[in-house]
C-alpha positions as CSV (number, residue, x, y, z in Angstrom):
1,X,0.0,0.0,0.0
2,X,3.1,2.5,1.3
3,X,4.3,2.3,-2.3
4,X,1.1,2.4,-4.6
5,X,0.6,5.8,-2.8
6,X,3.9,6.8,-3.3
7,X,3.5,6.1,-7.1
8,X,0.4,7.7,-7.2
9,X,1.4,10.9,-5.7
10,X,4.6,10.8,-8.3
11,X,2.1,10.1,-11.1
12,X,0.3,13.3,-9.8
13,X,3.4,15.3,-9.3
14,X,3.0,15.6,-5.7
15,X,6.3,15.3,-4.5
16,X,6.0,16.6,-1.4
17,X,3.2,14.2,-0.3
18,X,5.0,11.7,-1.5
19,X,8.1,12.4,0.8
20,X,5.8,13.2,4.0
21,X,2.5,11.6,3.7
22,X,4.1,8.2,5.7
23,X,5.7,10.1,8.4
24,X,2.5,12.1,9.1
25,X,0.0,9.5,9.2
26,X,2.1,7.8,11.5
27,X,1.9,11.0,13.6
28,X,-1.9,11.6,12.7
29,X,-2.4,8.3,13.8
30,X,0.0,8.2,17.0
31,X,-2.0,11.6,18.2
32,X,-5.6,10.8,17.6
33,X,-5.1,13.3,14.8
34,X,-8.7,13.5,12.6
35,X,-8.7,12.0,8.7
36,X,-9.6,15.2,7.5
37,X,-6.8,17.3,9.6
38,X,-4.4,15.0,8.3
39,X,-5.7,15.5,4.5
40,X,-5.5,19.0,4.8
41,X,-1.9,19.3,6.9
42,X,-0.5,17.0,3.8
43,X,-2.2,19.3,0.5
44,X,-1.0,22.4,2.4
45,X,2.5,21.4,3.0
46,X,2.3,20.2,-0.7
47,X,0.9,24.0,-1.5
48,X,2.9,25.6,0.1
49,X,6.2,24.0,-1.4
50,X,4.6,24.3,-4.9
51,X,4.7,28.0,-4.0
52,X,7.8,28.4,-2.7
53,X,9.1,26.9,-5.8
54,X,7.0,29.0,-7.8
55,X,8.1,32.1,-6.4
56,X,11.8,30.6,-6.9
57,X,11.0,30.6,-10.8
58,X,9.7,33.9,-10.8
59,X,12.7,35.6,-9.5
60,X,14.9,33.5,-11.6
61,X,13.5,34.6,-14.6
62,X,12.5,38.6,-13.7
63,X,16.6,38.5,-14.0
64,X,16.3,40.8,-11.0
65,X,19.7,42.2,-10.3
66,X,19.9,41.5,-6.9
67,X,16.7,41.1,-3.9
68,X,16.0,43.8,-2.1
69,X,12.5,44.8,0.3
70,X,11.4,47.6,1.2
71,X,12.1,46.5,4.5
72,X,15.3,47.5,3.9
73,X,14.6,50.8,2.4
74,X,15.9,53.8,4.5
75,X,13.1,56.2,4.2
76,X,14.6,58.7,7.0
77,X,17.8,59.3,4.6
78,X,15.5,60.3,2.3
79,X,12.7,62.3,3.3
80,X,11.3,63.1,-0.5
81,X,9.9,60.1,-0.3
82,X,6.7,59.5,1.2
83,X,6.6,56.1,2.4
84,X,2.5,55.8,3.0
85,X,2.7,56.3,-0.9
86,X,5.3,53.9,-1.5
87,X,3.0,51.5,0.7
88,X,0.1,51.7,-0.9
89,X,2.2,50.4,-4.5
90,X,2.7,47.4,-2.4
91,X,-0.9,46.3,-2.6
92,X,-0.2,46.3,-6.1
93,X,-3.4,47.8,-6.8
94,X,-1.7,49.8,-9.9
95,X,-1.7,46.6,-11.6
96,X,-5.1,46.2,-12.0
97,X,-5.8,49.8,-12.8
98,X,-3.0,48.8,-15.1
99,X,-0.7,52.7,-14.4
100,X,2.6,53.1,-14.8
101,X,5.2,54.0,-12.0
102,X,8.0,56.9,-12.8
103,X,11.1,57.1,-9.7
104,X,13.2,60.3,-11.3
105,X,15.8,61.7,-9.5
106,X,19.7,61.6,-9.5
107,X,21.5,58.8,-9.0
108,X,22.4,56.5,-5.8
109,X,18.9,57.6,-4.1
110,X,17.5,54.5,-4.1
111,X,15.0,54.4,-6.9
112,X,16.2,51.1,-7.9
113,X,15.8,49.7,-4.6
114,X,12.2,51.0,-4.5
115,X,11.6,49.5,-8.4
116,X,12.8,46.1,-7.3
117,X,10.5,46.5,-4.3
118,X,7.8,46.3,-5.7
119,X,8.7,43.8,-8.3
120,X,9.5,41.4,-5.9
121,X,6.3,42.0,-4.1
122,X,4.6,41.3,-7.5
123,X,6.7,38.1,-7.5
124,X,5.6,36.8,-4.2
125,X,2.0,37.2,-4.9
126,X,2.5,35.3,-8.1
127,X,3.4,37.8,-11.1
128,X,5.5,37.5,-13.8
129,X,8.2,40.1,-13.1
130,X,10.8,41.1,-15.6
131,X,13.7,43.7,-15.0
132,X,16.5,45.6,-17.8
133,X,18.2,48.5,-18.3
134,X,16.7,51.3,-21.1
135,X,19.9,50.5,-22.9
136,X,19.9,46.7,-22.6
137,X,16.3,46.8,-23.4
138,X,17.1,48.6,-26.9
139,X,20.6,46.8,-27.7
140,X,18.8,43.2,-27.4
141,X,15.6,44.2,-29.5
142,X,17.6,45.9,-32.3
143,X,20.0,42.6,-32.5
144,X,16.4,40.9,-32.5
145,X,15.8,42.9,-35.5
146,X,19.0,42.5,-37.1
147,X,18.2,38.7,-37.1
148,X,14.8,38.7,-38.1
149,X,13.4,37.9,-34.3
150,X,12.0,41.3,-33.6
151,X,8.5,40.1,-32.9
152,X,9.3,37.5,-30.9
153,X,11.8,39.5,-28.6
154,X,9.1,42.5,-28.3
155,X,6.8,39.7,-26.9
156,X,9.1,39.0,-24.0
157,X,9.0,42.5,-22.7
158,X,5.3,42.5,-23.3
159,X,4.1,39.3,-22.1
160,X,5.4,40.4,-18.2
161,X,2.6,41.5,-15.7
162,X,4.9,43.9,-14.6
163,X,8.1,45.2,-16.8
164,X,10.6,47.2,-15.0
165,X,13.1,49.7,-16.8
166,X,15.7,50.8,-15.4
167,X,18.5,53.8,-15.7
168,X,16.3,55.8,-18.2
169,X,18.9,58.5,-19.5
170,X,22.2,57.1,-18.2
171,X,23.2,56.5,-21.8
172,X,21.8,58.5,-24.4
173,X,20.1,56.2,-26.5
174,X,21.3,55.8,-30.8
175,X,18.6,57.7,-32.3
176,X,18.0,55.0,-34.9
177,X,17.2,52.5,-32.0
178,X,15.2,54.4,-29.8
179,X,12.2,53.8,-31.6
180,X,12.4,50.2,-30.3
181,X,11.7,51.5,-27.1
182,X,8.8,53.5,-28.0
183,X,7.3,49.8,-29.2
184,X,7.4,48.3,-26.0
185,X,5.9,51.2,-24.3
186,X,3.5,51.2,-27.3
187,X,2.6,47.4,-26.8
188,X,2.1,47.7,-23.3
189,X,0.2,50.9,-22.9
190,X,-3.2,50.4,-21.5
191,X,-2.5,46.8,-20.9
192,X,0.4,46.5,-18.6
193,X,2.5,48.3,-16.2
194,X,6.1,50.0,-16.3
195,X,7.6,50.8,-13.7
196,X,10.8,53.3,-14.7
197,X,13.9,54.9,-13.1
198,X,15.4,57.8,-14.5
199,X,17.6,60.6,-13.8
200,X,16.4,62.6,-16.4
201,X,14.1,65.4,-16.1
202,X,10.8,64.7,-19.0
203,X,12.5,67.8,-20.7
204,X,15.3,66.0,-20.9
205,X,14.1,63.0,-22.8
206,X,14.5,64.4,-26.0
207,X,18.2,64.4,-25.8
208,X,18.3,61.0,-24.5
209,X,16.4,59.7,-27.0
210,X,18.0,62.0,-29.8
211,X,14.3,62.5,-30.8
212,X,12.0,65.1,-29.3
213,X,9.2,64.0,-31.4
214,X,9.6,60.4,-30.4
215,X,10.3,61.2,-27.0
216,X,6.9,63.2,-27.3
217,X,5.0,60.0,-28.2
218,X,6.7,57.9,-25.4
219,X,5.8,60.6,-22.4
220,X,2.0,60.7,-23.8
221,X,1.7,56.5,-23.1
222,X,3.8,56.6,-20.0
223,X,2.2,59.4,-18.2
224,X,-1.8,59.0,-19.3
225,X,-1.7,56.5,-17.0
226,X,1.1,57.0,-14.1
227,X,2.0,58.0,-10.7
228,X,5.5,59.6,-10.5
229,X,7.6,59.9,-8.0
230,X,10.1,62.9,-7.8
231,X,12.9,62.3,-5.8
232,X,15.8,64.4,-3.9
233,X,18.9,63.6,-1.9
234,X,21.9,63.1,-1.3
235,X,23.9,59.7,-3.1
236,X,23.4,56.6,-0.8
237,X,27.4,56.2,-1.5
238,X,28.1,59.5,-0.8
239,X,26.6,59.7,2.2
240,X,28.1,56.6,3.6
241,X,31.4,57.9,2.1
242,X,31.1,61.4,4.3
243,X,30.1,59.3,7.5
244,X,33.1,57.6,6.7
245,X,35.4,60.8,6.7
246,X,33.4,62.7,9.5
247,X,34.5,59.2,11.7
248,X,37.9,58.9,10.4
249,X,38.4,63.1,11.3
250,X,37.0,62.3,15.2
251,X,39.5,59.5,15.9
């Protein structure tokens, strides 16, 4: 019997009732535990792992630079940013009402911090999560393009519930590739969220871009639906650097 329900709960892809079901009944059984408390402490532990692993996916493939909470997020450095607003992104309602979310402000504020916030929020309540640079994003679709796979690599950044671009104006972008950022924003517009970092001023896009009409057409999508964030400061690095002197002065 021990191994017909074993190779059942392989055939069903329960591997975690497989592993534990034995060594619970024995303990359902040794402490008068009820038949249907038993059944349910095995298909939660078997939920729960199938979760767990889930979530494990979706960070893998969000290609996240690094994990980081907002737990973690030093909101008394930076008083600019109002954390009850911050907060309320974490119920991910903006998904639903399907708006964009803008962080500008110079760099070494935190703004990626607060993107990969909430994208790993999005992650743990199952979303598909995707993360890449403005000028990653516009290198790999124009090789797409160069090799005939352009539709097929614009699908990947639209197919995320949530697409995250970051460093926005770090690198101006080749005017002859821009446009294939403008098709992602395009594609997604109405559908499904951004959120972006950048440390460029809206008026400033023009330059980035090399395009002020483009750059025009790419504001329109991201800001009819949006809530921005503008944020001031001074450089997490600096900062810490300073502290660093001011300590190394009083010894």
């Amino acid at each position: 019997m021990k191994e017909q329900i074993h190779e059942y709960c392989h055939r069903l892809h329960l591997p975690v009732m497989a592993e534990r079901w034995s060594a619970m009944a024995e303990y359902a059984a040794t402490h008068n535990i009820p038949y249907s408390e038993f059944l349910f402490r095995l298909l939660e532990a078997e939920i729960i792992e199938k979760q767990e692993r889930s979530i494990q996916t979706l960070i893998k493939l969000s290609k996240l630079p690094y994990r980081k909470t907002i737990d973690t997020f030093d909101f008394n450095a930076l008083p600019s940013v109002d954390e009850r607003r911050i907060r309320e992104l974490l119920t991910l309602s903006f998904i639903d009402r399907k708006e964009n979310i803008l962080f500008l402000g110079p760099p070494g504020i935190g703004k990626t911090h607060l993107a990969i916030s909430i994208g790993m929020e999005a992650i743990a309540r199952g979303y598909k999560t995707y993360f890449i640079t403005a000028h990653d994003l516009v290198t790999q679709l124009r090789k797409a393009d160069q090799e005939g796979k352009l539709k097929k690599k614009l699908r990947m950044f639209v197919k995320p519930t949530v697409l995250i671009i970051d460093e926005m104006g770090y690198l101006k972008l080749d005017p002859n590739s821009a446009h294939y950022l403008f098709q992602v924003i395009a594609r997604r517009y109405e559908h499904a969220p951004i959120i972006l970092t950048s440390n460029k001023s809206f008026g400033e896009w023009g330059e980035v871009v090399g395009d002020s009409v483009l750059a025009t057409a790419m504001l329109d999508r991201l800001l009819h639906h949006s809530i921005i964030f503008n944020l001031k400061g001074e450089s997490y690095r600096l900062r810490e650097k300073r502290i660093q002197q001011e300590k190394q002065k009083d010894q």
